[in-house]
C-alpha positions as CSV (number, residue, x, y, z in Angstrom):
1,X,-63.6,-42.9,-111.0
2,X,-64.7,-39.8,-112.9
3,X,-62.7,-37.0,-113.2
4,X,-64.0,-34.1,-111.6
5,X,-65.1,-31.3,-114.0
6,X,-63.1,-28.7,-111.8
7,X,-59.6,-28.8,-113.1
8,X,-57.0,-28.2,-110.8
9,X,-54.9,-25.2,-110.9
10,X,-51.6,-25.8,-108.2
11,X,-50.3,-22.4,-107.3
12,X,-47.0,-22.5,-105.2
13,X,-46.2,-20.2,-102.4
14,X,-43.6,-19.5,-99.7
15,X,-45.1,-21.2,-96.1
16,X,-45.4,-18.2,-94.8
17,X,-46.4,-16.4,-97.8
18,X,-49.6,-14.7,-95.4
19,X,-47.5,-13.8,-93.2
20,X,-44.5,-12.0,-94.8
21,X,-43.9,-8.4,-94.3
22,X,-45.8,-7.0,-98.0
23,X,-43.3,-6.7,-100.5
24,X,-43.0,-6.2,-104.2
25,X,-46.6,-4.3,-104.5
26,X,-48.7,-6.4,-101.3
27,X,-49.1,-3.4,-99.5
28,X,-51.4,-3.2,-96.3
29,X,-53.8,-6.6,-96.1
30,X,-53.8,-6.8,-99.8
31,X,-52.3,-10.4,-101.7
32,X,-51.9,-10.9,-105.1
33,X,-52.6,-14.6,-104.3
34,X,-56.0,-14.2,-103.3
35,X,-57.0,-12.4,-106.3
36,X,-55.4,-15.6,-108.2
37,X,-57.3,-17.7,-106.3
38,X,-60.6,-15.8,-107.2
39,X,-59.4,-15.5,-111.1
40,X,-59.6,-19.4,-111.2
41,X,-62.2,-19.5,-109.6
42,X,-64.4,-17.4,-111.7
43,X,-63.1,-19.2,-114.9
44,X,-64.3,-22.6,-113.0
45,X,-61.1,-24.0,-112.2
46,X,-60.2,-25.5,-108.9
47,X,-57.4,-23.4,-107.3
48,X,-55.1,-25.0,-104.9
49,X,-52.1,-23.7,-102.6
50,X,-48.8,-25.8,-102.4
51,X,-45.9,-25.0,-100.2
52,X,-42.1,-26.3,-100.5
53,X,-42.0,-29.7,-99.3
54,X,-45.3,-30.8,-100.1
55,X,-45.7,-33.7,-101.8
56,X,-46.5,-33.1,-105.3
57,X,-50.3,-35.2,-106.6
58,X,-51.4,-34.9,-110.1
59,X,-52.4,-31.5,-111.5
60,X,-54.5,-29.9,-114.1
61,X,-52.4,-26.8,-114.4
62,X,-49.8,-24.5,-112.7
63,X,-49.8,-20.8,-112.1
64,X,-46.6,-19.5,-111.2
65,X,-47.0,-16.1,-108.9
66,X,-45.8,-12.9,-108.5
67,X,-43.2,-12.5,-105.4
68,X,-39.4,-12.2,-104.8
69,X,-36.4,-12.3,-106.7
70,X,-35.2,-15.7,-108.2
71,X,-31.9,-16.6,-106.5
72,X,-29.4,-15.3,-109.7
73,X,-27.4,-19.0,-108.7
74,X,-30.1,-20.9,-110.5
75,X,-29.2,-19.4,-113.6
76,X,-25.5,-19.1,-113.4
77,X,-24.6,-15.4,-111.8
78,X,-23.8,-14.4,-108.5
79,X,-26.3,-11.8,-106.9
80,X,-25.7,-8.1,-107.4
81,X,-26.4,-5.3,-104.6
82,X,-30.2,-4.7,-105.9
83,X,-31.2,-8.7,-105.6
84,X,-33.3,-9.2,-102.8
85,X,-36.4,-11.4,-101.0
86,X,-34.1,-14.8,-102.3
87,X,-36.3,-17.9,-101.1
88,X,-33.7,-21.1,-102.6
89,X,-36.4,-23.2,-101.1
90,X,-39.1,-21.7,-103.2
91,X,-37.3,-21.3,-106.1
92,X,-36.2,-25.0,-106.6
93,X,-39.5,-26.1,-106.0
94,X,-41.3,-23.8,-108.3
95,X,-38.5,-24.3,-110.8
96,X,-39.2,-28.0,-110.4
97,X,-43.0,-27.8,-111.1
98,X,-42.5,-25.5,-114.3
99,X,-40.0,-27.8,-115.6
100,X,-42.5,-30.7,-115.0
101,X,-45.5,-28.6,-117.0
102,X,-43.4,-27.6,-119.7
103,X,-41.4,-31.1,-120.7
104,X,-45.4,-32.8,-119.7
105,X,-47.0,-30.0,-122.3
106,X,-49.4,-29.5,-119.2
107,X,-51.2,-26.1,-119.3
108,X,-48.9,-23.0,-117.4
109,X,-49.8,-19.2,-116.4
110,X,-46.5,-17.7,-114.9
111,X,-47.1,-14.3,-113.7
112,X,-44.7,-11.7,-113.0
113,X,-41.6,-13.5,-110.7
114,X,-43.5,-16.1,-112.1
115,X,-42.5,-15.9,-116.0
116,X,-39.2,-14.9,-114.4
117,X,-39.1,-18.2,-112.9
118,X,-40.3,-20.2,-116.3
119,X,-37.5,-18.9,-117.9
120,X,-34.7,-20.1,-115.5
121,X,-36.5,-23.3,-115.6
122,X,-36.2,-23.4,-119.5
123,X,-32.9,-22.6,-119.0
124,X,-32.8,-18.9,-119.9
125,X,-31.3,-15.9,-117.5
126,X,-32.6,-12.6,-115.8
127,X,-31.8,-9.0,-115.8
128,X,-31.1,-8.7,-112.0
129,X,-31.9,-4.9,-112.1
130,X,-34.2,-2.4,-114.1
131,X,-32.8,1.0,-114.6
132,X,-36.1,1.9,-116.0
133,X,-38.2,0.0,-112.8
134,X,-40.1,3.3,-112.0
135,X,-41.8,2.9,-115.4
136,X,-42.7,-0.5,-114.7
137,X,-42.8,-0.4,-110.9
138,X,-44.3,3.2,-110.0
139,X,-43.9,4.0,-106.1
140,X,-47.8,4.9,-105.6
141,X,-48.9,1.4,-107.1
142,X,-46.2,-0.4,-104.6
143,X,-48.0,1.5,-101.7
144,X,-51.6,2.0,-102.5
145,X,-53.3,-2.0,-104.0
146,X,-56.6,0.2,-105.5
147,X,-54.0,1.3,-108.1
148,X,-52.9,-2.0,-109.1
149,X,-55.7,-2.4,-111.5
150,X,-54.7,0.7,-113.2
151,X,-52.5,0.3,-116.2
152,X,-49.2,2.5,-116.3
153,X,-47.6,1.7,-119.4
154,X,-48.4,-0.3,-122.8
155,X,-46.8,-3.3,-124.0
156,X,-46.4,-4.2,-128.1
157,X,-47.9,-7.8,-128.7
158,X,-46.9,-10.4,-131.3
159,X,-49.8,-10.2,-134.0
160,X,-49.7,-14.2,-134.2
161,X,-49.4,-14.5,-130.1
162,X,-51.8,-16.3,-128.2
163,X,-51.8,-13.5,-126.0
164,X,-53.0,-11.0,-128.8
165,X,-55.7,-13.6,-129.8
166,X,-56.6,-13.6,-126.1
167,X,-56.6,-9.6,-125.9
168,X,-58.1,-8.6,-129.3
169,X,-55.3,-6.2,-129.9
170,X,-51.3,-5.8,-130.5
171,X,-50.9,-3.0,-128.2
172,X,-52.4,-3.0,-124.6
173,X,-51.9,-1.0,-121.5
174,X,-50.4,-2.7,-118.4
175,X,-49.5,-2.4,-114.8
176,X,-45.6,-4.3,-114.9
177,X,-45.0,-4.7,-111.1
178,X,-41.6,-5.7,-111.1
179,X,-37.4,-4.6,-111.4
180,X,-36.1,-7.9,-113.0
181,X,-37.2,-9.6,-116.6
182,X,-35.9,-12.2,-118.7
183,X,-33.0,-11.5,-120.5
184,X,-31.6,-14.5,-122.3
185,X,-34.9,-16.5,-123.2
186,X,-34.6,-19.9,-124.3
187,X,-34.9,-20.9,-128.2
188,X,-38.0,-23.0,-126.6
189,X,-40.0,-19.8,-125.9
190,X,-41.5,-17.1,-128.4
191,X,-40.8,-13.4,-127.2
192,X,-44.5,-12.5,-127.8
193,X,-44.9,-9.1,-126.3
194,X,-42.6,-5.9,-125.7
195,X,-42.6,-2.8,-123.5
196,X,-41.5,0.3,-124.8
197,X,-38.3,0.1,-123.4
198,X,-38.0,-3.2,-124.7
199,X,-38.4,-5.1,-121.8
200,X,-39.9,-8.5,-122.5
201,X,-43.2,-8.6,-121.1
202,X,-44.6,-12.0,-122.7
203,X,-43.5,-15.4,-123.2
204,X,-45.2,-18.3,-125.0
205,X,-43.8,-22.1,-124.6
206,X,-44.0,-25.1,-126.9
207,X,-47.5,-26.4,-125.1
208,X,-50.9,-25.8,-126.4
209,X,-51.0,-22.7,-123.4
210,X,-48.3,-22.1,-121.6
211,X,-47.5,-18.6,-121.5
212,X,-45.7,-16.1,-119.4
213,X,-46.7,-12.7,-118.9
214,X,-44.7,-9.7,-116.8
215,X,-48.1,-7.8,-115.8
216,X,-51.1,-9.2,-113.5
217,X,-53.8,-10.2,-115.1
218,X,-55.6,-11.0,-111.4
219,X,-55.6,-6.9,-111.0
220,X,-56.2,-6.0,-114.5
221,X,-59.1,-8.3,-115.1
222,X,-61.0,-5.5,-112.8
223,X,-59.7,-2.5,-115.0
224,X,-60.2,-4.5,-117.9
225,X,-62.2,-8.1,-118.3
226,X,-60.4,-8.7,-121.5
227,X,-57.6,-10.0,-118.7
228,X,-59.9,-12.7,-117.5
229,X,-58.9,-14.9,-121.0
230,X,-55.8,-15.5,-119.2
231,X,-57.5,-17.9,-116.4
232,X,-60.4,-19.0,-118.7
233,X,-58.2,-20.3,-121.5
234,X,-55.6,-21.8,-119.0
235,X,-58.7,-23.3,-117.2
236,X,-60.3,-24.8,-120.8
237,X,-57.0,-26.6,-121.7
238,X,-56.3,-27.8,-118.0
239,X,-60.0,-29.7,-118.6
240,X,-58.7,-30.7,-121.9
């Protein structure tokens, strides 16, 4: 049979993902899932939700979302007073799936919660909190989803990155929705871009493109269409 020319993109999500109270920046109707959805869309991929439990079919490609905190047992701590939205369920099956991508070499977009979760999977650890969150987390972008297009803060990028090669530049402005990061990374990874706080806001991993970034490229695409490369690239190697 031939293969269709659609790869497809797996995207894994709580159950009741639609249905949660907004959290973490998915104020009022708005879902940073949808706008995934659409990203692979436009870059010709063929997007498709899973859920814990599912059975698990051949895939093209994984992008790892933005959501709630990973449960700190998974890499070792105990939770401190800040951790919250744990999903054990969801984390052992998306930790699951990246591990699958990364030891297959298959192609792998984690954004946000998802880079967070690429790391555990790799074997690395998080910062549980942020002091510095407002500068990557400001309150008006949690509350208002027109402003989560809108960089707030810029981001240093490894000259030899994918990602610069991607952006066109080793600087860039971003929109870092989030009050965890990866703190030890795995020798596996490359640290490939900074904040200027020196959060890590990039990872790269030992397949052809499997990368983790700590902004949305779904939102900043809009701002931005450099962003796009993100799904387009991931899409190109998931048909390779």
């Amino acid at each position: 049979m031939k293969k269709s020319s659609k790869p497809t993109i797996i995207i894994p999500i709580p159950r009741d993902y639609f249905e949660r109270e907004p959290l973490w920046g998915n104020a009022g109707g708005y879902r940073s899932v949808n706008e995934i959805v659409a990203a692979v869309e436009e870059a010709g991929g063929r997007p498709q939700l899973l859920f814990p439990g599912d059975e698990v079919a051949d895939f093209d490609g994984l992008i790892l979302p933005g959501g709630g905190d990973v449960d700190p047992s998974f890499y070792g701590q105990q939770a401190k007073e800040h951790v919250v939205d744990t999903d054990r369920a969801l984390d052992s099956f998306q930790i699951g799936l990246a591990r699958k991508a990364l030891e297959s070499g298959k192609p792998l977009l984690g954004i946000c919660r998802g880079m967070q979760v690429m790391n555990v999977a790799a074997g690395g650890s998080l910062v549980q909190h942020l002091d510095s969150h407002a500068q990557h987390f400001p309150e008006n972008a949690r509350n208002n989803p027109d402003l989560r297009s809108i960089p707030v803060h810029r981001i240093s990028l490894s000259k030899d990155s994918n990602l610069a090669k991607l952006l066109h530049q080793d600087t860039i402005a971003v929109n870092s929705l989030h009050h965890q990061a990866a703190d030890r990374v795995p020798e596996s990874f490359k640290v490939t871009a900074r904040s200027e706080d020196g959060v890590v806001e990039a990872i790269e991993g030992p397949g052809a493109f499997q990368m983790g970034v700590q902004f949305h490229p779904e939102d900043l695409r809009h701002h931005d269409s450099r962003f796009k490369a993100l799904f387009t690239h991931l899409v190109e190697h998931a048909v390779a």
